[in-house]
DRENMAR-811499 format. One record per atom (N, C-alpha, C): residue in three letters; x, y, z. Coordinates in steps of 0.05 Angstrom, whole numbers, plus 5000, padded with zeros to 4 digits. Each point is the difference from the previous one (the first is absolute). Layout:
REM residues N
ALAXYZ ...
REM end
This chain:
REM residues 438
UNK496817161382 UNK502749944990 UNK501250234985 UNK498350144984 UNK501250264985 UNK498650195009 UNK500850315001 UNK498350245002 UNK500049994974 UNK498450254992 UNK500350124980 UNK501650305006 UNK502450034975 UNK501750255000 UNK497950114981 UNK499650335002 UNK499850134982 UNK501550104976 UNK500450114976 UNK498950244986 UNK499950205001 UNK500650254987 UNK498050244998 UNK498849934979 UNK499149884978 UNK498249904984 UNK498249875026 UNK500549765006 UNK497349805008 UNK499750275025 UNK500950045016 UNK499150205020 UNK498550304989 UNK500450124975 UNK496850134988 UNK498449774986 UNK499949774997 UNK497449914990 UNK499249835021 UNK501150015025 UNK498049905029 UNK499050225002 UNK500450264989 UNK498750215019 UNK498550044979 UNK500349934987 UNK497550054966 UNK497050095020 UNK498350144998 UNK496949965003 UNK499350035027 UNK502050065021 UNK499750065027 UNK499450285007 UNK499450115020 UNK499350225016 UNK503150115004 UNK500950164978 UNK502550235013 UNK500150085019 UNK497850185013 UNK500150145029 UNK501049875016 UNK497949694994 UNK499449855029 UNK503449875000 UNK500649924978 UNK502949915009 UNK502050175009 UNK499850184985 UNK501750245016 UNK500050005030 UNK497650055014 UNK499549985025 UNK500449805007 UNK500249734993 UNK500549725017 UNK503350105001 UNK500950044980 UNK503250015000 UNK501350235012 UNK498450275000 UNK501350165026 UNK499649925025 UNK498249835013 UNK498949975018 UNK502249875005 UNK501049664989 UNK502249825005 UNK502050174996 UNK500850224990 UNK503150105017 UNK499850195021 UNK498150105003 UNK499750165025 UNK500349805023 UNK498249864997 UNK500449765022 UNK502949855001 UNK501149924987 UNK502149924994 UNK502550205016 UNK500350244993 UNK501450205005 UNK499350035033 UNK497449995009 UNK500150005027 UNK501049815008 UNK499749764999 UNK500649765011 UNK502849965000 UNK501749994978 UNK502850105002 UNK500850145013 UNK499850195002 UNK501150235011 UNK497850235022 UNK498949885018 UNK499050045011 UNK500850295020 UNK502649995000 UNK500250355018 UNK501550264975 UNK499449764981 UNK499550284975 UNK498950235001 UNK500650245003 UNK498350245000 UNK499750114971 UNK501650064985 UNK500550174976 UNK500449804971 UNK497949904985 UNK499949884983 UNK500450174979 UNK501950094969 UNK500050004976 UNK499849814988 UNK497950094981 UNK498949834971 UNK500350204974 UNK502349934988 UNK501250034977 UNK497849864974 UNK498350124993 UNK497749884983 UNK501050064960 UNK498849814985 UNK500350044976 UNK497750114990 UNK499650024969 UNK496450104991 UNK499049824998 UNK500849675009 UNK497349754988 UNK499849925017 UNK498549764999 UNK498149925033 UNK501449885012 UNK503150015004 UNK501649905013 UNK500150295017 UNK500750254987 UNK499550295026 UNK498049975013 UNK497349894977 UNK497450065017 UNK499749855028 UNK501349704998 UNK500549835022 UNK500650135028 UNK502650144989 UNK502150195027 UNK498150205005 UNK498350234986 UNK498350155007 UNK497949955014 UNK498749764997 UNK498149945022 UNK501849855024 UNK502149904995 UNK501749945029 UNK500550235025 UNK501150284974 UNK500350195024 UNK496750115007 UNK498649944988 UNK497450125010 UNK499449795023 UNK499449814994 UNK500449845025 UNK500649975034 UNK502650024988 UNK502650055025 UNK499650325009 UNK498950174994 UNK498850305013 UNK498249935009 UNK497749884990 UNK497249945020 UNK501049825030 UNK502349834989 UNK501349875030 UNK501650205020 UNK500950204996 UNK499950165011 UNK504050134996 UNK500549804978 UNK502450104996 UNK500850284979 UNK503049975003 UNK501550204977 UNK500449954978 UNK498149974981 UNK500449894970 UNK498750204979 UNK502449974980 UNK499750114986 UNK501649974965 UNK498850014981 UNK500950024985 UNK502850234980 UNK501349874992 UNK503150175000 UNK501749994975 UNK502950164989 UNK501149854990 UNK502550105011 UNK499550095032 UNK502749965005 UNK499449795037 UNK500549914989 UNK498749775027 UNK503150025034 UNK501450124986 UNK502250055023 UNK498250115027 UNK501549815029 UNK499150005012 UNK498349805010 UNK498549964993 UNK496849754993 UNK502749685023 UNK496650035019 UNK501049785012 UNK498749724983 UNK498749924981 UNK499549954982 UNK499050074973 UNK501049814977 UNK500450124976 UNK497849824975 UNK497350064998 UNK499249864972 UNK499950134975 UNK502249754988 UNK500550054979 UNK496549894979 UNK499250214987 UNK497050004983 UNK501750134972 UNK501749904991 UNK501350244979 UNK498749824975 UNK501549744997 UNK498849874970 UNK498949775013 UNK498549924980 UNK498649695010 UNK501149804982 UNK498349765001 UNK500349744983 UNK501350114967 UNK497850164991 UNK500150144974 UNK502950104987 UNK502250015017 UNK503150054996 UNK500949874989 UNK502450054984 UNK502449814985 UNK501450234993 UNK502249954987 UNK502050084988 UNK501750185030 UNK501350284986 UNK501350095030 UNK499450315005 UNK499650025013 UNK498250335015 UNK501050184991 UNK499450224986 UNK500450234992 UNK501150195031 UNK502650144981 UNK501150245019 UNK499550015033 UNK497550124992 UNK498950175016 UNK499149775024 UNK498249724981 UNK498149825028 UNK503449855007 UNK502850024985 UNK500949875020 UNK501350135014 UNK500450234998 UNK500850215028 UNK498850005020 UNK496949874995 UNK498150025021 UNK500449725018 UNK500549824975 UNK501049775026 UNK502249965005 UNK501650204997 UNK502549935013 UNK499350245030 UNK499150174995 UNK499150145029 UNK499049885008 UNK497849764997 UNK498549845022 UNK501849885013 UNK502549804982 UNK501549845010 UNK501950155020 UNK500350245003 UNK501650175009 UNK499250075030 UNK497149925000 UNK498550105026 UNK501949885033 UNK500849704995 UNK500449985021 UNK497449815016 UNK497350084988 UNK498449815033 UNK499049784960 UNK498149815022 UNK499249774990 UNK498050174975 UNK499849814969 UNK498649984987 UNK498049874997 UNK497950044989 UNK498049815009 UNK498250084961 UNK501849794994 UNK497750054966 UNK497849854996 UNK497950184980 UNK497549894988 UNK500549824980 UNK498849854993 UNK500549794991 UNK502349834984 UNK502450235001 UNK502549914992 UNK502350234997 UNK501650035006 UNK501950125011 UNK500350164968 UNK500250255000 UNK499250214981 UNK504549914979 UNK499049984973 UNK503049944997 UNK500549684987 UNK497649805015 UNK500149724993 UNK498249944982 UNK500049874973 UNK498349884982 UNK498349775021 UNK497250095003 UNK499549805008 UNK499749644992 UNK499350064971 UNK500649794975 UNK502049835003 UNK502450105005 UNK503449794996 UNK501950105025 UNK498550125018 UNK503050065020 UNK502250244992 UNK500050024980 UNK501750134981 UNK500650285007 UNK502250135014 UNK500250275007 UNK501850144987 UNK498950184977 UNK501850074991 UNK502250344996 UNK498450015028 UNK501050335004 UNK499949995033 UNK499350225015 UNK499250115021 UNK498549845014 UNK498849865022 UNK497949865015 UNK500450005023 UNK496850135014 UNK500449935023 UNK500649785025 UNK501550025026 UNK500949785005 UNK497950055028 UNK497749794990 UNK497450035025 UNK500949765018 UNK499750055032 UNK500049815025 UNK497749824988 UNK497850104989 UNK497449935008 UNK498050064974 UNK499149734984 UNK497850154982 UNK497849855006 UNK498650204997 UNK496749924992 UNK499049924984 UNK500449764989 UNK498749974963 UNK497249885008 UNK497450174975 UNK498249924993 UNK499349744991 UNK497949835005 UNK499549834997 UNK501449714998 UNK502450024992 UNK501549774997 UNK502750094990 UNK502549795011 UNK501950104987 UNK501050044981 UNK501650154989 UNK500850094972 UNK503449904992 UNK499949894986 UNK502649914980 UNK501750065007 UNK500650345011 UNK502750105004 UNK499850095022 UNK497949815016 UNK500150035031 UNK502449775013 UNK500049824987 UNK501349775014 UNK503149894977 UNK499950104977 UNK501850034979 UNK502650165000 UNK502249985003 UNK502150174999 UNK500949974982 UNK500350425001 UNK501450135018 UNK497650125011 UNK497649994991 UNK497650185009 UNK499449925032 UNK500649785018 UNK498649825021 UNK502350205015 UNK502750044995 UNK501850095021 UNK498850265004 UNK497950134993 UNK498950384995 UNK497449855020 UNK499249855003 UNK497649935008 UNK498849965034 UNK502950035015 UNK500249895023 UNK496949745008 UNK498850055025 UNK497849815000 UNK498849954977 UNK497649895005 UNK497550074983 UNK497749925016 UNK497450284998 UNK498049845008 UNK497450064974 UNK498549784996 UNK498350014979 UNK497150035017 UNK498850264988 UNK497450045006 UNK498850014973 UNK497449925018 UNK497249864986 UNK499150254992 UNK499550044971 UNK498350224997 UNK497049874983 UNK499049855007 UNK496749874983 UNK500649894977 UNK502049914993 UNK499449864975 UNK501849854992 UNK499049774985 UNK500249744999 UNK502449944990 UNK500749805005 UNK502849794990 UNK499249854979 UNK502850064978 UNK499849904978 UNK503049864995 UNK498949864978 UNK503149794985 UNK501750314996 UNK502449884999 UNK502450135003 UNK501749914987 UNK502150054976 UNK502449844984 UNK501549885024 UNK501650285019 UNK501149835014 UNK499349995033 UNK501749735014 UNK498349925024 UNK503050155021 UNK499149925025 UNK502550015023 UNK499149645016 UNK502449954992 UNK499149745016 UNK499350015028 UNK498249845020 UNK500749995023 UNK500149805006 UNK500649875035 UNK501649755000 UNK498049775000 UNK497750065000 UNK498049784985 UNK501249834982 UNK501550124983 UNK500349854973 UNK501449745005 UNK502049975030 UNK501349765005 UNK497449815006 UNK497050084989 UNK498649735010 UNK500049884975 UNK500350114981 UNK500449904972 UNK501649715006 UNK501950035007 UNK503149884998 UNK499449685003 UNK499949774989 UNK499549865009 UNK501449845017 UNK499049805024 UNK502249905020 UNK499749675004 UNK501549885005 UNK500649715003 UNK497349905002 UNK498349724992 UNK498249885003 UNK500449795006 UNK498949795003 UNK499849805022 UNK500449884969 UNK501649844995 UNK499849834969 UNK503350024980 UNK500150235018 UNK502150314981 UNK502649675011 UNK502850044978 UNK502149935002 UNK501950194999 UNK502949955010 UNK502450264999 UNK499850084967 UNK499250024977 UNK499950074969 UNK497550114997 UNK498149915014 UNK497250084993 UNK498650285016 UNK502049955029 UNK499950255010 UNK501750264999 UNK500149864971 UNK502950284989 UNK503149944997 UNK500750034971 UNK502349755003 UNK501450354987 UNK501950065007 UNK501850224983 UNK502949974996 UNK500850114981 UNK503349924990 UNK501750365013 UNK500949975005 UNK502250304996 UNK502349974990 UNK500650164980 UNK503049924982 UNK501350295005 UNK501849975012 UNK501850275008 UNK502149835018 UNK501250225020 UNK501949905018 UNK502750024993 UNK500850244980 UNK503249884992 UNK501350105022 UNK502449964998 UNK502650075021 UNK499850165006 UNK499750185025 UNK500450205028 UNK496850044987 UNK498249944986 UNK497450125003 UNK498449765012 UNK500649775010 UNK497949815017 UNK498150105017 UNK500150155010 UNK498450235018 UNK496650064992 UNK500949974970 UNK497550094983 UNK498849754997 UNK500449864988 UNK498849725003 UNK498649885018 UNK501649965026 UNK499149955020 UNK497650135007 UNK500250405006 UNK497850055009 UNK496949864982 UNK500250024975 UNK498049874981 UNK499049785003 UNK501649875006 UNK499249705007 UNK499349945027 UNK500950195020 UNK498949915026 UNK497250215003 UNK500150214988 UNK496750184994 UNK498649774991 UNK500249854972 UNK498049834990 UNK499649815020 UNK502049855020 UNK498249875018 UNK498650145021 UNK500650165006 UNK497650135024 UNK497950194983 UNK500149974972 UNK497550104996 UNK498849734983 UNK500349815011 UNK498649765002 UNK500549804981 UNK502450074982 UNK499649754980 UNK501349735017 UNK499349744983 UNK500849815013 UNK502249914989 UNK501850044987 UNK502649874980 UNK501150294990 UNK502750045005 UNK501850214985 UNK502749865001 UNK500450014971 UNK502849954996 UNK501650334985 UNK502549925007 UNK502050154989 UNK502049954977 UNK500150044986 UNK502349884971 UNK501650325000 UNK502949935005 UNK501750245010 UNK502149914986 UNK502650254988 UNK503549774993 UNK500249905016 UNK501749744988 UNK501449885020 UNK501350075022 UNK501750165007 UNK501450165013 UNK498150075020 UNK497950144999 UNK498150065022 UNK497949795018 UNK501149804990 UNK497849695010 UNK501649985028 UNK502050005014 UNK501549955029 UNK498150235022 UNK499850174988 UNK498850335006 UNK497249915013 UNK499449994980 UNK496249964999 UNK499349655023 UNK502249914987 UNK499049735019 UNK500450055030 UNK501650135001 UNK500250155029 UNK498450145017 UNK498450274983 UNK498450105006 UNK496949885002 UNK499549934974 UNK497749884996 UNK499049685006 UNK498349985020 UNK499749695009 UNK497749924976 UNK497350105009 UNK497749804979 UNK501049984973 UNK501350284989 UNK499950074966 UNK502149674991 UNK498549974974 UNK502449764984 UNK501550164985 UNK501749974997 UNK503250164990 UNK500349854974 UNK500550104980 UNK500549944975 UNK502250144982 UNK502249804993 UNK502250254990 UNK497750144961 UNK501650255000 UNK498550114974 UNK499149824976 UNK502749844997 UNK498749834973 UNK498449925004 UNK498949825024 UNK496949845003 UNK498150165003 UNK499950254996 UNK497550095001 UNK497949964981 UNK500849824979 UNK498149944976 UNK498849695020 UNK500849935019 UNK499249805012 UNK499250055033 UNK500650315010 UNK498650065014 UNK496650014992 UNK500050214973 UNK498050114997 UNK497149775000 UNK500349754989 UNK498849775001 UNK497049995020 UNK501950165023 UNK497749945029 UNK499550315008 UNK501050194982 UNK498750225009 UNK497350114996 UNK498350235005 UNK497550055000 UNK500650284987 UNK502250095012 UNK500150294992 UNK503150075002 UNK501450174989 UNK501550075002 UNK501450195008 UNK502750145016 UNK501150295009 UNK502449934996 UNK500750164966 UNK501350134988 UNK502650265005 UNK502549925015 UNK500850235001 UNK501550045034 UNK498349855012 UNK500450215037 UNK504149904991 UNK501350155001 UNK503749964998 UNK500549834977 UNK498950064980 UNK501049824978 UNK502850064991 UNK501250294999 UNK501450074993 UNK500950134965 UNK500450084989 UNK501150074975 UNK501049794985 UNK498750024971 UNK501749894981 UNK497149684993 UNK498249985016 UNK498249874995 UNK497850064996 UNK499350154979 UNK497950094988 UNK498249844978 UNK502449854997 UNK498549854980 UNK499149715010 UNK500349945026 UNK499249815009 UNK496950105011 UNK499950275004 UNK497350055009 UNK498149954984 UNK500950114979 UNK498650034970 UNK498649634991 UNK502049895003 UNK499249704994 UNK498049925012 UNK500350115028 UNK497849825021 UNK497750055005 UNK499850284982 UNK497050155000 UNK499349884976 UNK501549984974 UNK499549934978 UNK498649664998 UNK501949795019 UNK499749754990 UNK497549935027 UNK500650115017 UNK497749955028 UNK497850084997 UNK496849874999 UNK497950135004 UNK499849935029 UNK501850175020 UNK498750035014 UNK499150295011 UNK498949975028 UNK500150405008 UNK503150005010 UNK500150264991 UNK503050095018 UNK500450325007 UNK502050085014 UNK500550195009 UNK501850144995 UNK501250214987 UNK503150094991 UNK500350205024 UNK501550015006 UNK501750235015 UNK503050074998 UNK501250185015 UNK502650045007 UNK502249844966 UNK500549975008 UNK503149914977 UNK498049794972 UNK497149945014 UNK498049934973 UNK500050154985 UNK500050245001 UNK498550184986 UNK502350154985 UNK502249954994 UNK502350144988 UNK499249834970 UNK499950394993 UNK500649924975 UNK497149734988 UNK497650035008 UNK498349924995 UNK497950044980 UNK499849834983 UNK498550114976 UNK497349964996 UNK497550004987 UNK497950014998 UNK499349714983 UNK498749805015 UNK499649754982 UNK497249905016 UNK499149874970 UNK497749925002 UNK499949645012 UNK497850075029 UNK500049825014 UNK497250025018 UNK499349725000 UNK497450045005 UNK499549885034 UNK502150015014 UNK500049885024 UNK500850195014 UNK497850075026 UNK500550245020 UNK503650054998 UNK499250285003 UNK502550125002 UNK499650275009 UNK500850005027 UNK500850265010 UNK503350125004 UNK500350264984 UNK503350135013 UNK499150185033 UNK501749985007 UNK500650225030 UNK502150194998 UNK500450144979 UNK502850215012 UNK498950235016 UNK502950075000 UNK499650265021 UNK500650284976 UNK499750145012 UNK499650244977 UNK502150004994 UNK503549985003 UNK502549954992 UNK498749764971 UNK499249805005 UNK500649784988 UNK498250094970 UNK497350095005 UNK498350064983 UNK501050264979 UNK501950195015 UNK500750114982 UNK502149974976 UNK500949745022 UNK502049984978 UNK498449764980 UNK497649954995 UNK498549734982 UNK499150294986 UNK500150185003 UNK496850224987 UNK501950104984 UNK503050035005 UNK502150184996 UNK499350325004 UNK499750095028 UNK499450205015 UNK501249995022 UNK499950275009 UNK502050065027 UNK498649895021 UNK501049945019 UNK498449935030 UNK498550195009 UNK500850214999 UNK498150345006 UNK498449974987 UNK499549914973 UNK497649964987 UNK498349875018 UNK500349795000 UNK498449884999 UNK498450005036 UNK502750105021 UNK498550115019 UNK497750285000 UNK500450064981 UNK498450184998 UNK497650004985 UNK499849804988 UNK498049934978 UNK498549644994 UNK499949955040 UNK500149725002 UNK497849844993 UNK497050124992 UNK497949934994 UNK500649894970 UNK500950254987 UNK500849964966 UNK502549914994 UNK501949905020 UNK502049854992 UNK499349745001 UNK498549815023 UNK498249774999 UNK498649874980 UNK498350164991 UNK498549974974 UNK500949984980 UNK502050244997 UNK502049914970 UNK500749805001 UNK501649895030 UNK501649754996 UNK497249774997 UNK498949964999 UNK498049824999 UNK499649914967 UNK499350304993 UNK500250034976 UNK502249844980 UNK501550115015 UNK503249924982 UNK500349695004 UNK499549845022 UNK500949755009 UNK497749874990 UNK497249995012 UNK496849894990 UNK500149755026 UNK501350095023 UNK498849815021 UNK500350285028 UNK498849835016 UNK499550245035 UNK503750064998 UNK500150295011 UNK502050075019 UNK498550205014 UNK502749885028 UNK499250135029 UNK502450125003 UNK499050354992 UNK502550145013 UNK499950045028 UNK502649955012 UNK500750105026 UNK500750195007 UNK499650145030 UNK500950205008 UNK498350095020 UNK499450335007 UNK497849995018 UNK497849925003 UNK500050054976 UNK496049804996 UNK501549854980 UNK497649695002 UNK500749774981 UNK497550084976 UNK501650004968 UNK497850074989 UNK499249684984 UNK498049864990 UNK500349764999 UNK498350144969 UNK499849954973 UNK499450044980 UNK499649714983 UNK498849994989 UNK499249704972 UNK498650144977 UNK500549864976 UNK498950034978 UNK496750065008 UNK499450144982 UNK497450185003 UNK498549965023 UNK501050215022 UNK498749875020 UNK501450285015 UNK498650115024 UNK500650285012 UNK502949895019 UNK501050115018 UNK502749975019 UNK498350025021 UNK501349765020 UNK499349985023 UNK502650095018 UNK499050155028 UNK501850245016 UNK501249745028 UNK501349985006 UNK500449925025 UNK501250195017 UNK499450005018 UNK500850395020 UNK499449875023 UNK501049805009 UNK499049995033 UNK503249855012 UNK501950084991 UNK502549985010 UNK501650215012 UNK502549895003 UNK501750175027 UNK502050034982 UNK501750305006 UNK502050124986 UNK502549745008 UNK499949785020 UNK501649815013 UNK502049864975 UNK496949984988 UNK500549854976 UNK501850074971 UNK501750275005 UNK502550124993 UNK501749785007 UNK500949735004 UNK502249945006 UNK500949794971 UNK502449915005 UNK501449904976 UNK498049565007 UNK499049944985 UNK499849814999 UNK496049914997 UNK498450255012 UNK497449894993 UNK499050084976 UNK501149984981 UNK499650034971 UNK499649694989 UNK502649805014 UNK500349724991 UNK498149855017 UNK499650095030 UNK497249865005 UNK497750134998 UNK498850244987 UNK497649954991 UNK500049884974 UNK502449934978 UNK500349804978 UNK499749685004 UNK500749915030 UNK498449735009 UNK497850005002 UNK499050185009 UNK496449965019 UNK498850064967 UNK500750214981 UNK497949994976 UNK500949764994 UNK501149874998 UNK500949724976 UNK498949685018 UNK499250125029 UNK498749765010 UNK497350054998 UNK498650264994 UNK498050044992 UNK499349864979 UNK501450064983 UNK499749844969 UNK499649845000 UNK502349875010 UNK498949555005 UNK499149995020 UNK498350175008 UNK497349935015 UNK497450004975 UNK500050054981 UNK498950034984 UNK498250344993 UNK501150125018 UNK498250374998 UNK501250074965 UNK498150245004 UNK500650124981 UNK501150134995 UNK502450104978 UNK502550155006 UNK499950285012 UNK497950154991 UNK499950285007 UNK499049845040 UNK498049984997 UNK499449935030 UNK502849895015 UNK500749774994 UNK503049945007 UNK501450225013 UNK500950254980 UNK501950145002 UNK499350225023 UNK496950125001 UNK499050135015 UNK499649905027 UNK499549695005 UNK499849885025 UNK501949965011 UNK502550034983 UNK503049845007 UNK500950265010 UNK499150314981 UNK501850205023 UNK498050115017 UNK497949944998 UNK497850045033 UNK501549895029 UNK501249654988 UNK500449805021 UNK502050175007 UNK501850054980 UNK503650165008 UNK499950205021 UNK498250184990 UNK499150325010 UNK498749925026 UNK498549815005 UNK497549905036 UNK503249925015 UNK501749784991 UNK501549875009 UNK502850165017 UNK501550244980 UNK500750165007 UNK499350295023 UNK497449964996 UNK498550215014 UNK499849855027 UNK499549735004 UNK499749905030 UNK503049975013 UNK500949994995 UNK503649995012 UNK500050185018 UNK500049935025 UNK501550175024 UNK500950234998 UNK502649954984 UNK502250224999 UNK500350074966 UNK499150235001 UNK500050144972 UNK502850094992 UNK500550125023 UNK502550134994 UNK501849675002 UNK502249974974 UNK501449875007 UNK498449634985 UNK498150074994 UNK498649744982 UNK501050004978 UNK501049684987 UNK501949894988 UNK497549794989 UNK501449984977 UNK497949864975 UNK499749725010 UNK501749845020 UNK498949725011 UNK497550035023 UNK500650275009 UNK498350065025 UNK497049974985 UNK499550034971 UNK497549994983 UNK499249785006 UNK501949844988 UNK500049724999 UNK498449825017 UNK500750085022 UNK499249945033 UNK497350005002 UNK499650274994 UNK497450134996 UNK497749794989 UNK500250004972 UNK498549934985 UNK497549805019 UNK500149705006 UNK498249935007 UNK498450045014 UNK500150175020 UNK498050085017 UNK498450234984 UNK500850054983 UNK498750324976 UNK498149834991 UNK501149774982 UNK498149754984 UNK497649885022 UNK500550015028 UNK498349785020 UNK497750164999 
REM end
């Protein structure tokens, strides 16, 4: 259900007490091989090497790839090179490259043929994703033993093109943080023979104002196809003709009754079109409700930090988070590991930032990665249904962090099976969903 992400901490104390040489050689060996297999009518390999065993890596690659009978060689002007490994920095990197190493990768980037980096694209913190200068932009990396943080983390994952992970002898260890895989939907629990429409997940959504029904809807019809058995809606008045239209199973509730919606809910989603000017109705319902709930979209305005002891996960998108952190959106795209955590910090329940990777974070506890989605999922509206499927998670009874990470696994499988990428529309999710759950 989880990999383990690396480290450059935990990745030198797996290698604590091991055979240097011998790993060296396992790991030139896996990009030489690698590099052939890619690129197989490759003649002329440059390897652009650094002084630590991230060069030593690329040095036994081109030694390698000459006993195979090719053109390899070590360089620092790689122009020409029908392939290019980048061996400049390893894991051991952060901050941003001096002068000179980033003239050097901006000439790699300059080459023209495919990159192919050692265990992380020379430029990327492997630790946080975090690029804060110069980095190379590899087709293809090789990472050692297991993936690394700012393998699958952006902005570091967009420098990363593939990835393939070679085995170099030694062992797997706990890790702060995980990469989910889609295992984790076995967590999820599903209808039982006993189960009633409340018991198999009863959820409220309070949003829907005027010209935003759109949002609502998708939330409420996500929470039924990701299995709950009861969703109601409590929306203004004004938007109840709308919704009754659109929406057949959901019960429609004008806003005032949502103190008599909430009665039969399990969990709550906070927000999908609530609209402006109701902030303080959010505030109430987290405050007076122990139940779990979900904030998103127009929840999250202007949202303050209160003590509550009933699951609670936020979902913004890096727009939304910057404006709770009071930071630019550039920030925080750029700094998405440590904008997560602060906000965790700052709030004291899970948020799941969105964007290319889902980062899912909780009080003392590492961030879980979700990365197995489609750029598709750029469109205006699956933000409010992956805010149903976590909130029918909930009143399924999961756990909020699990919730949140299963709910954008389901989003990310569901979107990914759709026919037509080009041109997929946040109901087309919708669709999706049960056969992802079967």
């Amino acid at each position: 259900m989880f990999e383990p992400l690396y480290t450059a901490e935990e990745m030198r104390a797996a290698e604590e007490g091991h055979d240097v040489d011998a790993m060296m050689e396992r790991a030139g060996r896996a990009i030489a091989d690698e590099v052939r297999r890619l690129y197989p009518d490759a003649r002329r390999i440059a390897a652009v090497c650094g002084k630590g065993s991230n060069g030593g890596d690329g040095r036994i690659a081109v030694r390698l790839l000459r006993e195979a009978g090719l053109d390899a060689e070590e360089t620092d002007d790689p122009t020409g090179a029908d392939v290019v490994i980048d061996a400049l920095f390893g894991t051991g990197f952060h901050g941003e490259p001096r002068p000179d190493a980033a003239a050097l990768i901006e000439r790699i980037n300059a080459v023209g043929a495919p990159v192919v980096a050692v265990d992380i694209p020379s430029g990327v913190d492997a630790s946080t994703g975090e690029v804060a200068g110069a980095a190379v932009r590899a087709v293809h990396t090789v990472t050692m033993h297991a993936r690394k943080v700012g393998l699958v983390v952006a902005p570091g994952r967009f420098h990363a093109g593939t990835v393939t992970v070679a085995d170099i002898g030694i062992a797997q260890r706990e890790t702060e943080h995980k990469l989910v895989t889609r295992e984790v939907l076995q967590l999820v629990p599903r209808r039982r023979e006993g189960d009633n429409k409340y018991t198999a997940g009863s959820v409220l959504v309070v949003g829907g104002a005027r010209g935003l029904t759109g949002a609502a809807c998708l939330a409420a019809e996500a929470a039924f196809r990701a299995d709950a058995g009861y969703v109601a809606v409590a929306a203004p008045e004004e938007s109840l003709a709308v919704l009754e239209t659109r929406l057949l199973e959901a019960v429609k509730r004008p806003l005032e009754d949502v103190d008599e919606a909430a009665k039969r809910a399990r969990a709550l989603a906070l927000g999908p079109g609530l609209g402006e000017g109701r902030e303080a109705l959010v505030r109430r319902l987290l405050a007076e409700y122990e139940l779990p709930a979900v904030v998103d979209a127009d929840g999250l305005r202007a949202l303050e930090p209160l003590e509550r002891t009933a699951p609670t996960v936020l979902t913004p998108h890096e727009g939304e988070l910057g404006r709770l952190l009071g930071e630019k959106s550039s920030w925080i795209k750029a700094h998405r590991l440590a904008a997560v955590r602060r906000a965790v910090e700052h709030f004291g329940c899970v948020v799941l930032l969105k964007g290319p990777d889902t980062l899912v974070a909780a009080p003392n506890s590492g961030v879980l990665v979700v990365s197995i989605g489609t750029p598709a999922l750029a469109t205006a509206g699956t933000g409010d249904v992956l805010t149903g499927i976590v909130a029918a998670f909930l009143a399924k009874g999961l756990e909020p962090s699990l919730a949140a990470a299963a709910g954008a696994a389901a989003q990310h499988l569901a979107a990914a099976s759709v026919e037509h990428q080009a041109g997929l529309v946040a109901s087309d999710v919708v669709a999706a969903l049960p056969r992802t759950l079967s």
